[in-house]
N, C-alpha and C positions, 0 to 999 in steps of 0.2 A: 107160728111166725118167727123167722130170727131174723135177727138184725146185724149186718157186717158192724163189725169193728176195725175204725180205722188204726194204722199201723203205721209209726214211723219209721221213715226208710231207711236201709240201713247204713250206718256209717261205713267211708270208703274205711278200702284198708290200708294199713302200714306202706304196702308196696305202692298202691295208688296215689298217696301224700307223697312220698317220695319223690314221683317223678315230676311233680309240681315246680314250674320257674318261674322267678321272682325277678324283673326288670324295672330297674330305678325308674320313673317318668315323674318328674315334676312334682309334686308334694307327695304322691304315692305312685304304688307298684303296679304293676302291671302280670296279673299271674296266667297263668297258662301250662299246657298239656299234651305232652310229642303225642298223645293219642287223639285231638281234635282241635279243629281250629279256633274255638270259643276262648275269646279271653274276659277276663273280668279285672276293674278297677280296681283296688283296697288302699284302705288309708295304712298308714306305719304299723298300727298295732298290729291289724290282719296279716304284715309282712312277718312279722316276729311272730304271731301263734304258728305261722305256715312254718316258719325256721324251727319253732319249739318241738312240736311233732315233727317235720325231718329230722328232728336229732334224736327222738326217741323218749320225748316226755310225755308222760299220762296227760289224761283228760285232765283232769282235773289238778294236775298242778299246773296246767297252760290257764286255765278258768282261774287261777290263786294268784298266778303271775300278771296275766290281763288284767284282772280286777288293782291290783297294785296300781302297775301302768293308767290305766283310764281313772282309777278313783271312783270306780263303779261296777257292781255287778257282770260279767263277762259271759254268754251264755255260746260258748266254742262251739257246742252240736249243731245249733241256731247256725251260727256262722258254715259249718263244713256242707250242712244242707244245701244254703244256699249257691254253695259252690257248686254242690254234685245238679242241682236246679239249674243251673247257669251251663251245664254239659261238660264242667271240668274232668270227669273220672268217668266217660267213656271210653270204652275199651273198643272201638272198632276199628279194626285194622286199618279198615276203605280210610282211617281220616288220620292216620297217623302224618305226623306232620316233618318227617327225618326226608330229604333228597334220597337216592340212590345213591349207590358211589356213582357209577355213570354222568349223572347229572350232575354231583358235585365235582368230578374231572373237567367235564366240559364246562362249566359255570366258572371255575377258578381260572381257566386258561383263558377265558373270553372277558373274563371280569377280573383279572389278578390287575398289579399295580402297574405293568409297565402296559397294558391293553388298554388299560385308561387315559395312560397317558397320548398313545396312539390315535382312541378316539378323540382325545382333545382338541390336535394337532389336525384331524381330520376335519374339524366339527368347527375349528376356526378359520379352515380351508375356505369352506365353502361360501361364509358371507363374503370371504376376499377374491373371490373369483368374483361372485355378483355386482359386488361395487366397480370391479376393474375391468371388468370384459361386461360392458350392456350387454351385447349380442346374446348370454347368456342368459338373462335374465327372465324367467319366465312369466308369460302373458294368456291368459283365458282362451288363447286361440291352442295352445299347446294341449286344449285338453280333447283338441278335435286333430290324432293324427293322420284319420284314412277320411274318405272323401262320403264315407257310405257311415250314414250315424251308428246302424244297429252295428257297426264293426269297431265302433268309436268306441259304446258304448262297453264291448265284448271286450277289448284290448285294457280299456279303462278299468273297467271292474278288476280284471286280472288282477292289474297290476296296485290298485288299490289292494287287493284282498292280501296278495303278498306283500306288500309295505306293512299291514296292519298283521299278519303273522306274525313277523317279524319285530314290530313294537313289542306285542306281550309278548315273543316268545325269550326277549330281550330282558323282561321284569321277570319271568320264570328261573332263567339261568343266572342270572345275577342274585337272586332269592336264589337257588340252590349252591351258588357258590360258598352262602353261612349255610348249606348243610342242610337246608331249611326245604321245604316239597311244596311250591304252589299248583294249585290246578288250573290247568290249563282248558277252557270250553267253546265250545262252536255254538253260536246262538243266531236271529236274526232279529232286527230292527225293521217293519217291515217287512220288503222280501231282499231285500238285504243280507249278506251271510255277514256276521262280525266273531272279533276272536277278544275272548274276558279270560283276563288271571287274575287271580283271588289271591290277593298281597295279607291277606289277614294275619296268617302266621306272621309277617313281620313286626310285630306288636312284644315277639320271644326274643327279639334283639335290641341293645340299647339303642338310644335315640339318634345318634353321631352314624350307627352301620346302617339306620333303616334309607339314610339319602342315598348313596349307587342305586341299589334297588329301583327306589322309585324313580329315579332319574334315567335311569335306561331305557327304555323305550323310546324317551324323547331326543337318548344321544346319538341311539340309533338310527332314529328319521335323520338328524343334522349330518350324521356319515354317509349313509346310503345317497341324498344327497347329495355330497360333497363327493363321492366316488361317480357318480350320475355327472357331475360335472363337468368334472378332470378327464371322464374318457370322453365327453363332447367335446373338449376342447384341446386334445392330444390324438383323437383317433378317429374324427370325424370323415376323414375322407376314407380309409381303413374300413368304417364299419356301414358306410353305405346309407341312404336318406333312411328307409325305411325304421333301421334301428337307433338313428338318429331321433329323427319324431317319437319315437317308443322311451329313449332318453329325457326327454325334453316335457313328455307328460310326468314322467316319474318323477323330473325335481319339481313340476308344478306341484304333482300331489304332496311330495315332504314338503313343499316350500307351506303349502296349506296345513300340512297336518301341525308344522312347527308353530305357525302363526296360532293354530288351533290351541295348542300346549298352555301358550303364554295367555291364552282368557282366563287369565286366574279369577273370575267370575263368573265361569262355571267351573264345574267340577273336573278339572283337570290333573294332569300329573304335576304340573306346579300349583296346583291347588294344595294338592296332599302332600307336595314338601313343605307349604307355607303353612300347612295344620301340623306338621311335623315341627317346626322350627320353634311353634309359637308354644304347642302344647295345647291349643284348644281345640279340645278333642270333638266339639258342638259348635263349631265355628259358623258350621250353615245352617244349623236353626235356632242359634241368636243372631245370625244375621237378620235372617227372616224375621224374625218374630219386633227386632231394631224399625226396622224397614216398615214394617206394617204399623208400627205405634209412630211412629214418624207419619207415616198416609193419613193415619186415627182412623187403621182398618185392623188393628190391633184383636185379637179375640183370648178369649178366656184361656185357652192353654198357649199362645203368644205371650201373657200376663206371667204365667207359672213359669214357661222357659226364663223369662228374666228372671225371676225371683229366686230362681232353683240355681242358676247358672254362676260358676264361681267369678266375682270382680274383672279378675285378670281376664276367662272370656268374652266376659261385655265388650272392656275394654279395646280388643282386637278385632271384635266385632263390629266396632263402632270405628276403626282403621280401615277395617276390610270393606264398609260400606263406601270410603271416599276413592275404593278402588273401579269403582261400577263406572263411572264418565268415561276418563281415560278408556275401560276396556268396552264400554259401546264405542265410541267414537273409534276403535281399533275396527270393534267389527265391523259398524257400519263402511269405513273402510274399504274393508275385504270385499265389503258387500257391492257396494261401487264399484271397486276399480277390476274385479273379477266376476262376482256371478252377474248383475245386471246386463253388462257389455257382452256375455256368451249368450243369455235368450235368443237375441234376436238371431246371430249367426246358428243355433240347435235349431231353432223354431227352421228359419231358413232350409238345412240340411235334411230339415225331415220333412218339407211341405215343396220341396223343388220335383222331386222324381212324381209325387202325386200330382201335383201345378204340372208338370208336362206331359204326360198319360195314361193321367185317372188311378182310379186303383184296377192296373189290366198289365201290367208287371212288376215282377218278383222284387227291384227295385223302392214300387208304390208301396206296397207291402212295407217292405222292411222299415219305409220310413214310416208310415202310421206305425208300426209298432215302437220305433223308437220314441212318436211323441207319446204314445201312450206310457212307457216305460221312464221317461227322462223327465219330459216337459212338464206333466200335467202332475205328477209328483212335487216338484220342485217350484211351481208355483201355485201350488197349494199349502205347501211350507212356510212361501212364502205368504202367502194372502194370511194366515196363522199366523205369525209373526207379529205384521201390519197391524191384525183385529190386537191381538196382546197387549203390545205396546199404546194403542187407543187406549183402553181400556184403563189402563196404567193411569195416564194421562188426566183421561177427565175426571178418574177415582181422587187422584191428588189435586184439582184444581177445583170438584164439586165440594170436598171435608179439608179443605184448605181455612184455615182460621188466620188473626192475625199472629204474627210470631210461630206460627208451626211454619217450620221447612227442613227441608233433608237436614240441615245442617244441625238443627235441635237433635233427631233422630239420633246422627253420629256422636250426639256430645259434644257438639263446638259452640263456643260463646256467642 
C-alpha cells in the first residue's frame, strides 16, 4: 500500500512577484495581476512584504522585517500562498488584463478630457430640452410606435438591445482608455439577449480614475438621449413620422434606463460609484444583513457579517438603508405613471385584430403572440413583485416589538 504525500505548492517566481500592483484603497491595498482578473485585499504590512520581494529581498529577511513591523512572528510563504490560492500568479494569457492599443486608441479619443467635456454639455442638453419643449417629453404611448404590437415589440427590442450595447460598450472603452481589457459578453435574462462588462480589473487603478469608467454607460444613455432629442426637435419634418416615432421610443427607453441608473437601491452604476466613494466594499450584505436584524429576521451568518464587517461599513450601511423610501417611492413612480397606463393600451393592441376575426388571420396571430411574448411576462413580474413586497410587510408587522423599527435598524435614536 502507499500513501501520497502531500506537497506544498510551489512558490511563485521572482518574475511572477514582480508583476504584482499595489493600489492605495482606504486603510489597505488593493493587489492584483495584468495576467487575471482576481484581486485581493491586504492590510500595510502585506503592502510592504509584496514591495520587499519586488526589490529583490530574500525569504527570510521580508519574515525578519515583518516580524519587526507586526511584533510577531510573520510566516511570508503562508502569506504568497494564499495569494497564488486567490489566482494572483496565473499565467493565462485568455485573462491578461492590458487593452490592445486599438482599444486603448479608441477609448482615449472617446473618453479623453475634452469628450467629457462634450458629453457634459450634451447630457445637460437633454433635461433642458424636456423641461422646455413638453411636446418632447416622453409618455408610455411612445413605447407602441407601429399599430401591429409583434412590430412594436420587434422595433423595441432593437432598439433596446442597441441602447444597451452601447452602455457597456461605453464601460469597456473608457476601461481601455487606462490601458486596462474589460470583457465584453452576450448573455440572456430570460429570453431576453443582454450585454455584461466585467469592470473587475478596475480595482488596478486608484480610486479618483475608477469614476469615468463606471460612470459611462450611464453618460451615454443621458447623450444618446439628448442627440434623440435635438434631431426631434430640429429635423422632424426632414426625417418623416415613421423615424420620428422610432426617435421618440429611443428617448423613452434612455429616459427609463436613466431613471433605472439612479435606483441607487439596486445595484446600479450609481450603486458602484456610491461603493466607490465610500469604500465599502460589502455595502450590500451589511445592508442586508441591517435590514434583516431590524425585521428580527436576522440569522446566523447576517450576525457574523456584522461582527466581521469594518465600523465605517456599518455605518454606511446604515445611510444607505434611509436610501430605500425615497428610491421605492421613485419606482413606484415609474411604475404608475409609465408601466401600469401601457397594460391596458398592449393588452388592447394584441386582443383587437383577435376581437375582430378570430384567430383566422396572420394579424390574429401576431397579436396572440405578442400577448404571449409582452403581456403575460410582464405581469407575472408583476404579480412577483406584488407577492414580495406582501411578504415584506406582514414579516415586519407580525416580529414587530415595541421600539423595533427601521429606524433602530439604521442607527437612529
Amino acid at each position: 500500500m502507499t500513501v501520497d504525500t502531500l506537497q506544498a505548492p510551489p512558490l511563485p517566481t521572482a518574475a511572477q512577484i514582480a508583476t504584482l500592483t499595489l493600489v492605495p484603497d482606504g486603510d489597505g491595498f488593493v493587489v492584483g495581476s495584468p495576467h487575471t482578473a482576481e484581486y485581493v485585499e491586504v492590510p500595510e504590512l502585506g503592502a510592504e512584504i509584496i514591495r520587499w520581494l519586488q526589490d529583490g529581498v530574500d525569504l527570510t529577511e521580508c519574515e525578519r522585517r515583518a516580524a519587526d513591523l507586526a511584533g510577531e512572528p510573520v510566516d511570508v510563504v503562508d502569506f504568497l500562498n494564499v495569494l497564488a490560492e486567490e489566482g494572483l500568479f496565473a499565467g493565462d494569457a485568455d485573462h491578461d488584463r492590458l487593452a490592445g492599443p486599438t482599444a486603448r486608441r479608441i477609448g482615449g479619443l472617446l473618453f479623453g478630457r475634452a469628450a467629457w467635456i462634450g458629453y457634459a454639455v450634451l447630457a445637460l442638453a437633454g433635461p433642458v430640452l424636456l423641461i422646455a419643449v413638453p411636446e418632447l417629453r416622453p409618455s408610455y404611448r411612445d413605447g407602441f410606435p407601429f399599430h401591429t404590437q409583434l412590430l412594436n415589440i420587434l422595433a423595441v427590442s432593437v432598439l433596446g438591445m442597441a441602447a444597451v450595447a452601447a452602455h457597456e460598450g461605453a464601460h469597456v472603452l473608457a476601461t481601455a482608455a487606462y490601458g486596462l481589457r474589460s470583457r465584453l459578453s452576450v448573455s440572456r435574462r430570460l429570453y431576453f439577449l443582454t450585454f455584461q462588462a466585467d469592470l473587475t480589473r478596475l480595482w488596478s487603478l486608484p480610486r479618483r480614475a475608477r469614476y469615468g469608467p463606471l460612470a459611462a454607460g450611464m453618460v451615454w444613455d443621458a447623450v444618446i438621449m439628448a442627440v434623440a432629442l435635438v434631431l426631434e426637435a430640429t429635423l422632424a419634418d426632414q426625417l418623416g413620422p415613421v423615424a420620428v416615432r422610432l426617435l421618440r421610443a429611443l428617448v423613452l427607453l434612455q429616459f427609463t434606463a436613466v431613471i433605472a441608473q439612479i435606483m441607487v437601491f439596486m445595484r446600479t452604476d450609481v450603486y458602484a460609484l456610491l461603493v466607490n466613494a465610500t469604500g465599502a466594499k460589502t455595502l450590500w450584505a451589511t445592508k442586508g444583513a441591517l435590514l434583516r436584524r431590524g425585521l428580527r429576521r436576522a440569522t446566523a451568518a447576517d450576525e457574523r457579517q456584522l461582527a466581521d464587517a469594518d465600523p465605517g461599513e456599518v455605518r454606511w450601511a446604515r445611510r444607505y438603508l434611509w436610501l430605500y423610501v425615497p428610491g421605492i417611492a421613485v419606482a413606484l413612480g415609474y411604475l404608475v405613471w409609465f408601466v401600469l397606463p401601457s397594460l391596458p393600451h398592449l393588452v388592447e393592441l394584441c386582443v383587437a385584430p383577435i376581437r375582430a376575426d378570430g384567430l383566422t388571420t396572420l394579424a390574429a396571430w401576431q397579436g396572440l403572440a405578442a400577448l404571449a411574448i409582452s403581456v403575460v411576462p410582464m405581469l407575472w413580474a408583476l404579480a412577483g413583485a406584488i407577492r414580495s413586497g406582501v411578504r415584506v410587510v406582514v414579516a415586519a408587522v407580525a416580529r414587530r416589538r415595541p421600539g423595533s423599527t427601521l429606524a433602530e435598524a439604521a442607527g437612529r435614536p
